[in-house]
N, C-alpha and C positions, 0 to 999 in steps of 0.2 A: 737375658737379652735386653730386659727395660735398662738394667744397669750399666752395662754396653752403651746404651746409647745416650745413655744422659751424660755417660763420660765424654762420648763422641762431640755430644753437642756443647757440652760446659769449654773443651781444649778448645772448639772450634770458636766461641764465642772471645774464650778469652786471646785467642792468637789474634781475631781482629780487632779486639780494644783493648790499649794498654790494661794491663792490672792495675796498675795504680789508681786509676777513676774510679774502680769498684773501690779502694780500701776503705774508704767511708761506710758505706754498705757495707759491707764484711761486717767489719766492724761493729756497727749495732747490732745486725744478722749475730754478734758474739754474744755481745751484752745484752741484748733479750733473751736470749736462750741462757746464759749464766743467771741472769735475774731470774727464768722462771725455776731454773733445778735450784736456786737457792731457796725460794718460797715455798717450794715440793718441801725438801730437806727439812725448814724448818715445819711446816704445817706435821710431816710425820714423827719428828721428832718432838712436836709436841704433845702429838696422843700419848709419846712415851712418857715425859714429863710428868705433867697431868695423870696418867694412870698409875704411873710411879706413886705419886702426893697421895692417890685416893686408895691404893694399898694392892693395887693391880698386880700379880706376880708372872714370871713367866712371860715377859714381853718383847716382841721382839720386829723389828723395822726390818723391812725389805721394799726392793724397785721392781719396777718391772715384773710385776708377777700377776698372774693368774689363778683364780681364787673362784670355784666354784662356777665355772665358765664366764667368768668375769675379768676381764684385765684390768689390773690395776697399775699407775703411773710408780703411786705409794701405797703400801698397807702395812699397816701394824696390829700388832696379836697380842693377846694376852692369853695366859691359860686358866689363869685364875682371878676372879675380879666380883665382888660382892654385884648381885642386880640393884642394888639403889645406887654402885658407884658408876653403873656403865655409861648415864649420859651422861657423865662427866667427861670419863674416858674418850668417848665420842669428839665431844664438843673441844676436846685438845689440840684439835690438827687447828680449831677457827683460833684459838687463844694464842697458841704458835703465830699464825698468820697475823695477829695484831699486831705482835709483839715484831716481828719482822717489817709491819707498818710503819710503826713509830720510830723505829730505826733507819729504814728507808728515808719517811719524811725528815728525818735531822737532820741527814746527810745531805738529801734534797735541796734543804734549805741554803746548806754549806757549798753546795757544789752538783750544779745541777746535770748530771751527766746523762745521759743513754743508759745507763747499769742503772741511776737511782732512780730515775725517771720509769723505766720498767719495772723495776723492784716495785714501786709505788702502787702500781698499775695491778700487780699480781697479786699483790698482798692486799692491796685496799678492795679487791674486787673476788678475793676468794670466795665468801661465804657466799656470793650472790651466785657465781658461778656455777660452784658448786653445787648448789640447790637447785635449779634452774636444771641441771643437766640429772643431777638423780631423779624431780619430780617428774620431768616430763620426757626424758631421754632414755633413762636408764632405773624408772621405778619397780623392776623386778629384782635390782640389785637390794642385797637387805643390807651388806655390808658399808653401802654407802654413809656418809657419817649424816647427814638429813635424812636419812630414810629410816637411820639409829634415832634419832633423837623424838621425829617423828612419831614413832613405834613405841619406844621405851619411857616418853613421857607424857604422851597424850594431844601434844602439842597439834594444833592443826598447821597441817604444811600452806597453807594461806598464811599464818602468823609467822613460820619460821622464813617464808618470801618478803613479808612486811619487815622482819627486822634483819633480812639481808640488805633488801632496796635499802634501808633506813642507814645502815650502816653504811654502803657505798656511798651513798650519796653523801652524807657528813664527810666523809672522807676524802672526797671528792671537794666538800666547801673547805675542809682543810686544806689540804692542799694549792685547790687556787685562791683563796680569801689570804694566805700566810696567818689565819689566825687560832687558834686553840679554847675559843670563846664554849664551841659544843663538842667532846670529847664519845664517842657510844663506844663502849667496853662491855665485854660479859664476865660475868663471876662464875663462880664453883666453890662446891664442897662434897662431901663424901652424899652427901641426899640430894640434892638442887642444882639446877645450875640456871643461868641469867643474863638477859639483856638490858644494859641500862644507857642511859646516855646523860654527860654530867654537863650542866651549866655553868658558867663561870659568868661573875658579875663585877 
């Protein structure tokens, strides 16, 4: 019935204002929503990546799924994955999501669209997001990748909040300053993984 009626009311709206005033709206209405399933795509395709490098076997990406009374947008699996490789593993979807950043911001730079300009948005503000919504939203979730990272490395979730904001925020002076003066990047390897942020002089 709700769906009835929202068709009811979308016809009725659009029979008294041309379509074409909306297409602008639409429009971005398109390109946020493509920039954020591309940010998804890559964030999960990065735990694959990453788990792949650190010798993860048995991996596998799925949308839209349900996971121990938990919905997920994204999740990916492994079936076999050493315990010193797993915050690696974990921390793949943020490395994805950078890596989607710096791309975004090139394009950005080139051509400042509604698509790049959300891309920007989603990717430059994953890890914050993210965190933010496992610590205080959804901290029953284990599967969450902060609440992995958390867990599996000791880390206090006050620190993995500090070097989201940290990160957001640089990203954020990147992108309005146009300069690449302060880069923050995280590394990995098969024991460790890290947050840094590089200086340029």
């Amino acid at each position: 019935m709700n769906i009835f009626l929202s068709i009811i009311i979308m016809v009725t709206l659009m029979a008294a204002h041309p379509v074409k005033a909306y297409e602008p709206q639409i429009n971005d209405i398109f390109h946020v929503g493509t920039a954020f399933a591309t940010n998804l795509t890559i964030h999960e395709y990065g735990h694959a990546i990453i788990g792949s490098s650190v010798g993860a076997r048995g991996i596998s990406v799925s949308f839209l799924s349900k996971r121990k009374n938990n919905l997920f947008l994204g999740y990916t699996s492994t079936t076999r994955i050493d315990d010193s490789a797993y915050p690696s593993f974990a921390l793949g979807g943020e490395i994805g999501a950078n890596v989607s950043f710096e791309y975004a911001l090139n394009r950005f730079r080139k051509e400042p669209t509604a698509y790049n300009k959300a891309l920007l948005f989603f990717s430059g503000t994953d890890f914050l997001w993210y965190s933010v919504y496992s610590f205080y939203f959804n901290e029953d979730n284990p599967d969450a990748d902060p609440n992995i990272l958390h867990r599996e490395t000791g880390i206090s979730r006050d620190a993995i909040l500090a070097a989201a904001v940290t990160q957001s925020l640089l990203n954020g002076y990147r992108v309005y300053s146009g300069s690449d003066t302060v880069i923050p990047y995280m590394t990995f390897d098969r024991d460790s993984v890290g947050f840094h942020i590089k200086v340029s002089f």
